[in-house]
Structure formats: C-alpha cells, structure tokens
KEBAVEX-38685 format. One record per residue (C-alpha): x, y, z. Coordinates in steps of 0.5 Angstrom, whole numbers, plus 2048, in hexadecimal, padded with zeros to 3 digits. Example, Ala and Ser with C-alpha at 12.3 -4.5 7.8 and 13.67 -1.06 7.14 Angstrom:
% KEBAVEX-38685
8197F781081B7FE80E
***
This chain:
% KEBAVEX-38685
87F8A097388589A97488489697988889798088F89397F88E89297889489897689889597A89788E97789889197089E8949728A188E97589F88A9708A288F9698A889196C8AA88A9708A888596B8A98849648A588195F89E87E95F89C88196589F88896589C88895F89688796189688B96789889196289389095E88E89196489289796689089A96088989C96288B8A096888D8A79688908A996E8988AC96F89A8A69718978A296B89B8A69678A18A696C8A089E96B8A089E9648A68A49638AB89F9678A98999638AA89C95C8B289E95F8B389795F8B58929598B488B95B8AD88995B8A88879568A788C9508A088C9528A088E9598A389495789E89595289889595789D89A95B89D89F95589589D95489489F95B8988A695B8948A895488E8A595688E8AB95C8948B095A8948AF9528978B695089C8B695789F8AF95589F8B094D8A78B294D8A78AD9528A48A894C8A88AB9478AF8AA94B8AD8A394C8AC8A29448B38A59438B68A19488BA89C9448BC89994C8B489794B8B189094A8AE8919428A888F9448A78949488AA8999448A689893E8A08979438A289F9468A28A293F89B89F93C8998A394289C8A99418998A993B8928A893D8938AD9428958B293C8908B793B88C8B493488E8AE9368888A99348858A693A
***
C-alpha cells in the first residue's frame, strides 16, 4: 500500500527532475505496482537525458511487476545504439537472467 500523494510525489519527482533525485524517487517507485506506476516508469524509459541509473530503477520496477509483458521492451532497450551503454549493457545481463536456464 503507498502512502496518499506519494504517487504523485514520485511522478513528479521522475518525470520533472533529473539526477539524483528522480533517481531516487525511481527507485522507490519500483516497489509499487499500480497502473500509474508503470505508467510512470514507461514514460520516463522514453526520454534520454538523465542518468543511466534512473532508468535502470525504471526497467527493475517494470520487470519486478510485469517481467514477461516488459522483456521486449528490455530487449528493445539493449539494441538501442541511441541509449546510454551502461544501460545497454545492464538490459542485456538481465535479459540474459531472465532466459529460461539462466542460473540465478
């Protein structure tokens, strides 16, 4: 259960700040699964001006929820040469994670 508001101060947090603190605000957001969490989470992955790591929080909430819905979104994300190499890199280790057979 989220706190009242707290949605909306996470939103606001991801979607209007960059760095540190959407950052971290995307990291708490990854413990929630609601529509507009993932609604969140889809909408900042479309941008490509914050730090790598706000993304990956992003990615780990959709996986955390929706694993086999978001995995071609993953996969997507991996490919994209327009993407952060860190992030890249950091989608396809968890691809490969996520294949069947893949150890833990």
């Amino acid at each position: 259960m989220c706190p009242d508001g707290l949605l909306s101060k996470l939103e606001e947090w991801i979607l209007n700040s960059i760095g540190e603190l959407s950052w971290k605000a995307a990291g708490l957001l990854k413990f929630y699964d609601s529509d507009l969490a993932e609604q969140i989470q889809l909408k900042k992955l479309e941008g490509r001006d914050d730090f790598f790591l706000t993304y990956v929080e992003c990615v780990d909430g959709l996986v955390r929820f929706h694993e086999e819905k978001y995995k071609g979104l993953i996969k997507q994300i991996a490919a994209d040469e327009t993407r952060d190499t860190k992030l890249r890199e950091y989608c396809d280790e968890l691809i490969q994670s996520l294949s069947p057979g893949a150890k833990p």
